[in-house]
ChimeraX commands (.cxc) that place a marker at each C-alpha (Angstrom):
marker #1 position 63.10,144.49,63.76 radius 0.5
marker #1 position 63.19,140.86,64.85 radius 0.5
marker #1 position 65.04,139.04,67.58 radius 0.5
marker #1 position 66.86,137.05,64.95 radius 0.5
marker #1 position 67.77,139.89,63.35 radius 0.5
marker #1 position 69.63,141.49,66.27 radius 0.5
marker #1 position 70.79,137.11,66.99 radius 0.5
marker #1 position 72.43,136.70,63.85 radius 0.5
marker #1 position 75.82,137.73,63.68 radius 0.5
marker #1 position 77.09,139.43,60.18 radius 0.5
marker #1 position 80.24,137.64,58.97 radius 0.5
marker #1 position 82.42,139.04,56.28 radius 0.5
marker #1 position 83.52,137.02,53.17 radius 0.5
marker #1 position 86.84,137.86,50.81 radius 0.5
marker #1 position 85.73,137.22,47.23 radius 0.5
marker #1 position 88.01,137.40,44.78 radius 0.5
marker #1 position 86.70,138.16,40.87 radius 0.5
marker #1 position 87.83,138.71,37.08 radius 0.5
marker #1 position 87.10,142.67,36.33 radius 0.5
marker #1 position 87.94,143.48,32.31 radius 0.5
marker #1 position 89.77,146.31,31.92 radius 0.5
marker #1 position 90.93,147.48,28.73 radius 0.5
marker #1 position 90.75,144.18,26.81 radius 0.5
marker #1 position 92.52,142.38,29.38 radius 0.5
marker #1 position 91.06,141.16,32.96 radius 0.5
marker #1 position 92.48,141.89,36.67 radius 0.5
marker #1 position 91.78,140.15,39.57 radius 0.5
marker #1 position 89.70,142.42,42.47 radius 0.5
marker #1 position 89.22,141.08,46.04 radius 0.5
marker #1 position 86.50,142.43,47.91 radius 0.5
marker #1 position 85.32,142.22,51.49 radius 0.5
marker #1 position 80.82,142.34,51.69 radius 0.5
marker #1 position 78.94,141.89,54.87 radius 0.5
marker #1 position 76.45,139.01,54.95 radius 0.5
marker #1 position 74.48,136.72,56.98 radius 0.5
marker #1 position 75.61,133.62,54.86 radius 0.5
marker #1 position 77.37,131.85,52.01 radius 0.5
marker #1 position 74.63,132.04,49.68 radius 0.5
marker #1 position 74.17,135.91,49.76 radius 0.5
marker #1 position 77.78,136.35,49.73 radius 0.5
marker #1 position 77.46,134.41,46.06 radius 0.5
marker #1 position 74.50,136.28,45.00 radius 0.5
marker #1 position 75.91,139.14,45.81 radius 0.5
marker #1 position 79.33,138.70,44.21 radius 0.5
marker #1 position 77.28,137.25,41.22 radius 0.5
marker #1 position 75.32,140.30,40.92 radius 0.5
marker #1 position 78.44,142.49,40.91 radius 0.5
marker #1 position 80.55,140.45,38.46 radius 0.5
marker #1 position 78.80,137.66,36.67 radius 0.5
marker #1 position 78.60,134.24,38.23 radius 0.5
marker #1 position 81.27,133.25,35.43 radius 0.5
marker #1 position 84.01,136.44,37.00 radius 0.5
marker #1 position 83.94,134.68,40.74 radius 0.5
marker #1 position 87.29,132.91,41.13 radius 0.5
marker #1 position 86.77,132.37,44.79 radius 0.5
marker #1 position 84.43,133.17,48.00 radius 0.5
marker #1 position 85.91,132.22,51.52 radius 0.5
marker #1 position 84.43,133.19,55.18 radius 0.5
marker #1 position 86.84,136.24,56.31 radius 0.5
marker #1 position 89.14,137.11,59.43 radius 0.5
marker #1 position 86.20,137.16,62.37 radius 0.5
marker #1 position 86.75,139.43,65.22 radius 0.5
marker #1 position 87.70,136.69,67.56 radius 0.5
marker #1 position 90.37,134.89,65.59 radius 0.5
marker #1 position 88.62,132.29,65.26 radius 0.5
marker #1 position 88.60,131.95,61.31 radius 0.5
marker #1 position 92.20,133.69,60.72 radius 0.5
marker #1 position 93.25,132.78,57.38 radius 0.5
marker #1 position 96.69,132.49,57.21 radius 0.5
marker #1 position 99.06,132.84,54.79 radius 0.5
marker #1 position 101.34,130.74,52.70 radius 0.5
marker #1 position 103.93,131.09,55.03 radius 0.5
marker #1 position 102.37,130.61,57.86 radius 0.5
marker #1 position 100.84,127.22,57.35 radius 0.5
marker #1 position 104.26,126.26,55.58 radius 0.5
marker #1 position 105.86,127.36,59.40 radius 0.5
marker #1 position 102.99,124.83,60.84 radius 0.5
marker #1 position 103.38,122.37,58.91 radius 0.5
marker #1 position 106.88,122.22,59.80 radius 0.5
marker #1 position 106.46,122.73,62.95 radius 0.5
marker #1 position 103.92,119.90,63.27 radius 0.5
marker #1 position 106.37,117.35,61.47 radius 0.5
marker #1 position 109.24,118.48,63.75 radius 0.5
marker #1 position 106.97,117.32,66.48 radius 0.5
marker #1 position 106.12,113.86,64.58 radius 0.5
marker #1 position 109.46,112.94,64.46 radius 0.5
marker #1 position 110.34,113.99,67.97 radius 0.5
marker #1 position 107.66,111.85,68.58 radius 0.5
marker #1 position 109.20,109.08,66.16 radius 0.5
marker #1 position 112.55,109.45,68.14 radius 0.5
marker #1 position 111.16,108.97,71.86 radius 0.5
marker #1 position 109.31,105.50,70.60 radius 0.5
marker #1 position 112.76,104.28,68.72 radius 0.5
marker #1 position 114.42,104.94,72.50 radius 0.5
marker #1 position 112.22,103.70,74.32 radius 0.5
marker #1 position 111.35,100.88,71.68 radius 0.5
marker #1 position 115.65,100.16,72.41 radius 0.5
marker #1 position 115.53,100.45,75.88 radius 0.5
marker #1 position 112.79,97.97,76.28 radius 0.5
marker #1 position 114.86,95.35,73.98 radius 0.5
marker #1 position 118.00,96.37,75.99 radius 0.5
marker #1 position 115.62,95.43,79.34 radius 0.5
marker #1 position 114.61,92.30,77.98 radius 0.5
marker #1 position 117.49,91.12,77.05 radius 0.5
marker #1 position 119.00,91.70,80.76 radius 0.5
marker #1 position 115.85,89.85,81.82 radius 0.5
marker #1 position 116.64,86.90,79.59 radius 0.5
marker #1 position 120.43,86.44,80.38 radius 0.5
marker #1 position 119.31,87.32,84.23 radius 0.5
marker #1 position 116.98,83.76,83.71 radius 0.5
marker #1 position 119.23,81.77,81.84 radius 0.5
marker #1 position 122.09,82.41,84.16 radius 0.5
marker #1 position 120.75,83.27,87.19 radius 0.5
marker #1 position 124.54,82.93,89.02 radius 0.5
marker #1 position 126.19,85.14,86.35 radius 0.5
marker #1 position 124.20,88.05,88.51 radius 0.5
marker link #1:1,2 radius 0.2
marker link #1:2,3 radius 0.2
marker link #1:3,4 radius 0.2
marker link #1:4,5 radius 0.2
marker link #1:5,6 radius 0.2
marker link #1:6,7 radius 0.2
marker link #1:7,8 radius 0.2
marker link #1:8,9 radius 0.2
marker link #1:9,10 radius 0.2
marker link #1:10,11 radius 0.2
marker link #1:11,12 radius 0.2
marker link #1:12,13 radius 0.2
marker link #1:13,14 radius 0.2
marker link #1:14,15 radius 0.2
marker link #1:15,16 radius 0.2
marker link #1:16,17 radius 0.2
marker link #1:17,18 radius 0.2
marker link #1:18,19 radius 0.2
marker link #1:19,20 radius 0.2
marker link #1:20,21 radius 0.2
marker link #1:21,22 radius 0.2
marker link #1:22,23 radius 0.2
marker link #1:23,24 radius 0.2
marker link #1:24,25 radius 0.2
marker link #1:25,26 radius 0.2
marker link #1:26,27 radius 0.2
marker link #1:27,28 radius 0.2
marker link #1:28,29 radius 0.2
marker link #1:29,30 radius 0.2
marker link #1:30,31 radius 0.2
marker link #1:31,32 radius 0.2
marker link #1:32,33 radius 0.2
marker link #1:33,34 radius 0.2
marker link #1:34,35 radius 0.2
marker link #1:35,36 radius 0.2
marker link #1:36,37 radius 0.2
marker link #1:37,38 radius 0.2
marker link #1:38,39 radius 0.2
marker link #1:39,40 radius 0.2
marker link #1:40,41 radius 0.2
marker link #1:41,42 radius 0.2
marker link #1:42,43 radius 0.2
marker link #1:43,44 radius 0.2
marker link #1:44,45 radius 0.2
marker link #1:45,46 radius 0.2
marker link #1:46,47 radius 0.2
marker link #1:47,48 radius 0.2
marker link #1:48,49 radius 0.2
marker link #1:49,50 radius 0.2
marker link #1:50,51 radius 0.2
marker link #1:51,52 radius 0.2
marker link #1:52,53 radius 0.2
marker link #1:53,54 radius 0.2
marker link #1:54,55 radius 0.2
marker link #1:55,56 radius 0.2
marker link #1:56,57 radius 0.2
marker link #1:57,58 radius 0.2
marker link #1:58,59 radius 0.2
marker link #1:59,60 radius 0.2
marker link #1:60,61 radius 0.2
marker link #1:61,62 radius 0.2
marker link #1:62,63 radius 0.2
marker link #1:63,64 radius 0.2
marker link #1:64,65 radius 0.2
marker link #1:65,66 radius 0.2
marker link #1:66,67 radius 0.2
marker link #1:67,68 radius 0.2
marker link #1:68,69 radius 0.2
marker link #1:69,70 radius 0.2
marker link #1:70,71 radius 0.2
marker link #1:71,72 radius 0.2
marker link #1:72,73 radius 0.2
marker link #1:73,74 radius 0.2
marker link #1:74,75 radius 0.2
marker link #1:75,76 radius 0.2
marker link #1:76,77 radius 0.2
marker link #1:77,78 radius 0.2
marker link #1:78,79 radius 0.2
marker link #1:79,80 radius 0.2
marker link #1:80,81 radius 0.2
marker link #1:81,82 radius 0.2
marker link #1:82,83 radius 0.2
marker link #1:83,84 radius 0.2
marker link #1:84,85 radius 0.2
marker link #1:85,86 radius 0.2
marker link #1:86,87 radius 0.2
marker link #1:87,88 radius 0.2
marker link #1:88,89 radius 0.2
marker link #1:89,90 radius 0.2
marker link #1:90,91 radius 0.2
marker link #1:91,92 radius 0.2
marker link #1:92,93 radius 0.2
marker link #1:93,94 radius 0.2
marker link #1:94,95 radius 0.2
marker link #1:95,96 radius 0.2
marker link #1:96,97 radius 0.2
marker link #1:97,98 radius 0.2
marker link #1:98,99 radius 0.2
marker link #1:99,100 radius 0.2
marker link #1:100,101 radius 0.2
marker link #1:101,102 radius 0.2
marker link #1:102,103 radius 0.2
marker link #1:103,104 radius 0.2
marker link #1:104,105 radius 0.2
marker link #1:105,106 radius 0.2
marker link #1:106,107 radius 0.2
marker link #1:107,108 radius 0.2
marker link #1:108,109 radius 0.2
marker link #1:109,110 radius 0.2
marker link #1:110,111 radius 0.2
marker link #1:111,112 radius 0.2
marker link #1:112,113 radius 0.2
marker link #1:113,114 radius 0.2
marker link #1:114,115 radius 0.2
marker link #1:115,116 radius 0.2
view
């Protein structure tokens, strides 16, 4: 074997195909072992026709890394990330206020400097 055999690291893609069965089709997702994208395709393509593949996508790695999440769990980040925007939103409209608020105590503190 050859060093880049043992460097490259095998990643595992879900594909998920068309399968006829009994006049009608099902959908069948499958986890293969590859070095890349492309064999993943050929591979897939050889098993069920290039015109079966519905979709190919780079799996869960080991690490984490890659997770793919569910529905409901980028629906729970999403909101979680626009909860943050408009906490976000709300600190500038305070601090946007207290600024005004400031300068218009600066203002009447010039204007009238005896009133103070």
């Amino acid at each position: 074997m050859r060093y880049a055999e043992f460097k490259k690291a095998v990643r595992s893609f879900l594909g998920t195909a068309r399968v006829r069965v009994d006049g009608g089709y099902i959908t069948l997702t499958l986890v293969l072992f590859c070095d890349g994208y492309k064999q993943a395709r050929a591979l897939y393509s050889h098993l069920f026709g290039a015109d079966n593949i519905v979709s190919i996508v780079q799996a869960v790695n080991e690490s984490g890394q890659n997770k793919v999440q569910s529905a409901e769990e980028l629906q729970a980040k999403a909101m979680t990330d626009q909860a943050k925007q408009l906490q976000l939103r709300v600190k500038s409209l305070k601090a946007k206020k207290s600024l005004d608020r400031a300068k218009k105590s600066l203002q009447r503190a010039t204007v009238n400097p005896a009133a103070n």
